[in-house]
DOLOVO-16152 format. One record per residue (C-alpha): x, y, z. Coordinates in steps of 0.05 Angstrom, whole numbers, plus 5000, padded with zeros to 4 digits. Each point is the difference from the previous one (the first is absolute). Layout:
# residues N
XYZ...
END
This chain:
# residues 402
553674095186506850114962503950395041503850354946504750635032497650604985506750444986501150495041495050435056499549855067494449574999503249444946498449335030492450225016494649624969493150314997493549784965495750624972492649715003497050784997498450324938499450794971504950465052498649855072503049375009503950024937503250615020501949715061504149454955502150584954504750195076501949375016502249834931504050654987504249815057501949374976494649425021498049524957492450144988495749454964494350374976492949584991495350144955494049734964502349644933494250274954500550705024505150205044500550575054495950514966504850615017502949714933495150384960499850615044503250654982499150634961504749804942500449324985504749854936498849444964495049795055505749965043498850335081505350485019497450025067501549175000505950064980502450395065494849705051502349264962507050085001505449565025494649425007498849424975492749814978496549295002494049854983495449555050491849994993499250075072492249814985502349274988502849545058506949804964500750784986499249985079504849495014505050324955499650695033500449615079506849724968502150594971498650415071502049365048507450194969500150745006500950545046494550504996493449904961495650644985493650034977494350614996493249574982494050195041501049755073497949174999501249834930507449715016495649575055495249754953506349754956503249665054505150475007498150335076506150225034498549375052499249514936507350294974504049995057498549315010505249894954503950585008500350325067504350584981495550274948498350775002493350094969499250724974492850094999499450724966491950244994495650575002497749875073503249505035499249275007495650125066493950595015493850104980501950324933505249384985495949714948498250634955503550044928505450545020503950364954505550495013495450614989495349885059506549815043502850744983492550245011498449605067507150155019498750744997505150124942494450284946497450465044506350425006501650004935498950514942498250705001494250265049495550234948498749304962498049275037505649555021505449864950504049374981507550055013501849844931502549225016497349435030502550195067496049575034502049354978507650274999500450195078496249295017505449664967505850415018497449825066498349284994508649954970500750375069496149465040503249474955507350155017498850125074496149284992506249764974505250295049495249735064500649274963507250055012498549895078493449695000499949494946493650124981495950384945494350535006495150424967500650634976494350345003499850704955493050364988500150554948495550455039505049965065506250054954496650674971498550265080507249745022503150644948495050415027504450495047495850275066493349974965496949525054503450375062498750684970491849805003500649715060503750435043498250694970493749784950503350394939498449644935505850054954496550264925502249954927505350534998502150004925506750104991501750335066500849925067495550525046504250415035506849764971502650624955502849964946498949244988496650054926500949814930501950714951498849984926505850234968500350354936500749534949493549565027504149585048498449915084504650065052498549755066504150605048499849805076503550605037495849955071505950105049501950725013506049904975498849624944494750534979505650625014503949604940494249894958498750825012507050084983499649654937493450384977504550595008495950355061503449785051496850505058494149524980501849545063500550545046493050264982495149925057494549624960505649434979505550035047498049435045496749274985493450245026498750624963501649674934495249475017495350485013500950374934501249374956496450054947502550804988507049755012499249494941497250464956505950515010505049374984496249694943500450734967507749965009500249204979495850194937505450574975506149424984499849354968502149385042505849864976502750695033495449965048502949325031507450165000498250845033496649555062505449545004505550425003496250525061498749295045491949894977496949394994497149874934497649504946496550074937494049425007502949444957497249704935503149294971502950484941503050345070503149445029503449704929502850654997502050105072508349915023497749725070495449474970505849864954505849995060495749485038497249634941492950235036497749644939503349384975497949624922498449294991498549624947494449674977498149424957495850444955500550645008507950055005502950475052495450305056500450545049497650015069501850195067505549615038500249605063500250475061501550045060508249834980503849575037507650285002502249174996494549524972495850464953493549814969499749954924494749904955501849484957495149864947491950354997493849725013500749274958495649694953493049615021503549375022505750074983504549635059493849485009504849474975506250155039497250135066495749364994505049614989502850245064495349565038500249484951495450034953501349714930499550254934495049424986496550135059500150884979497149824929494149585031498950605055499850554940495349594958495349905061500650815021503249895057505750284991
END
């Protein structure tokens, strides 16, 4: 593989192979990428990963979503249903660092491309094996998408208000916390390699990534058998820790629990004696009396707009935040003082906005350096990095291989 540096981000000299497709494993390369490895994405030459046509808006038929989850990567396409697309991928991986992939447990075996069939030739590999499951258990082999991992994982069931079913979070959760915790596995692969010598697997199920977020929901059950229930948009017993309307339509999420924090936010109402009346004066008797409580602060939220709202909290010591829109964040000087969102361009649809590369890094910073690329479109160049010709390309394109 052509080792081109990546500039910049602590990871430039990493080479990775992205075999996965749509957001589990991709997202995992999304990580990796943003901090400056040099991820070879492949995908199928006839129709690619199909996250490229996913999305609510998609201009021009372009994906938005692709060009965040595809960014800073370079994509080759390799019919992995053919033996030379085989062959070519084995090259591509015996020369890399990491190789990730999310297909249904056995189908990188059935290629030829086992963990045992890879590190043959490359005994440092980490394989990232992100799925819905796990590549072991009785339940291994089932098609599993990131909504039954936040189901099975108990996520769903705690969210949304108590009077409807379960609720989705909004994002593809899910398939986010398996990969953030298959880059986790990867770079603690990587650091034991330093030692050892030797490569791994990493081993991330979406259903345990969803439990491993889950706070003391298992030890809660199993010590004291309390089931934790869809709460809405409190927490029982934690007063006042709510979202107020405001008075011209917006939300503000208000949480003044601590005694003292709530004697400020009583100050600021203007009733002050309010934290020294019995029924509020301690945690416990506001918890008991939370939804009353919340009702006597949304009728004070409701009377200003937010915009005098915000700065009456700030300035008496209450923790606030109006709940954040995109039109929000554009507009917002602390997105703007840590370029929270950074602009890139792209080849058709000029300059784009999207988030930036977090966590920072006070010395080698991640950057994203170009969006998700074009069907192909480094095929060429990172072939020829394990020396294939351009005579030899042509004759793989016109036979679908590549």
């Amino acid at each position: 593989m052509a080792t081109e540096k990546q500039p910049g981000g602590p990871l430039a000299g990493l080479r990775v192979v992205e075999m996965g497709q749509l957001l589990a494993g991709p997202f995992c390369g999304q990580l990796l990428g943003d901090l400056g490895a040099d991820v070879v994405k492949i995908e199928d030459p006839e129709r690619g990963d199909p996250m490229r046509q996913w999305g609510r808006q998609l201009p021009q038929g372009v994906s938005l979503w692709f060009s965040v989850v595809g960014r800073n990567k370079r994509s080759v396409t390799l019919n992995l249903r053919e033996k030379e697309g085989q062959d070519l991928a084995r090259k591509l991986i015996s020369e890399a660092d990491v190789v990730i992939e999310n297909f249904r447990p056995g189908t990188m075996e059935r290629w030829g491309m086992g963990f045992e069939d890879l590190r043959r030739e490359n005994p440092g590999l980490i394989m990232v094996r992100v799925s819905g499951f796990g590549q072991d258990g009785p339940y291994s082999q089932r098609a599993g998408y990131g909504a039954i991992g936040e189901a099975m994982g108990g996520l769903r069931y705690v969210v949304g208000d108590p009077s409807t079913p379960p609720s989705r979070v909004g994002i593809s959760i899910g398939d986010t916390l398996a990969a953030m915790f298959a880059t986790i596995g990867a770079l603690a692969a990587l650091q034991e390699r330093n030692s050892s010598g030797q490569g791994q697997i990493v081993d991330s199920a979406i259903y345990e990534a969803v439990l491993g977020v889950m706070e003391s929901l298992v030890p809660e059950w199993q010590v004291t058998g309390y089931q934790r229930e869809r709460t809405g948009a409190v927490l029982p017993n934690v007063a006042p820790s709510n979202v107020y309307p405001t008075r011209d339509g917006q939300w503000l999420l208000i949480a003044a629990n601590q005694d003292t924090v709530f004697s400020r936010l009583a100050k600021a109402m203007g009733v002050p004696d309010l934290a020294d009346d019995p029924r509020y004066a301690t945690h416990g008797a506001r918890g008991e009396r939370q939804s009353e409580l919340d009702d006597l602060i949304a009728g004070f939220t409701s009377g200003l707009d937010a915009a005098d709202l915000e700065p009456l909290l700030e300035e008496h010591g209450v923790p606030s935040g109006r709940i954040f829109r995109p039109v929000d964040m554009f507009s917002d000087p602390q997105f703007s003082a840590r370029g929270s969102i950074t602009h890139v361009e792209h080849p058709s649809l000029g300059p784009v906005s999207m988030q930036n590369v977090f966590p920072r890094l006070s010395r080698t910073r991640g950057t994203v350096r170009w969006p998700g690329p074009e069907l192909g479109a480094h095929t060429e160049e990172v072939l020829a990095g394990i020396g294939i010709s351009g005579d030899r390309l042509q004759d793989l394109r016109a036979r679908g291989v590549a």
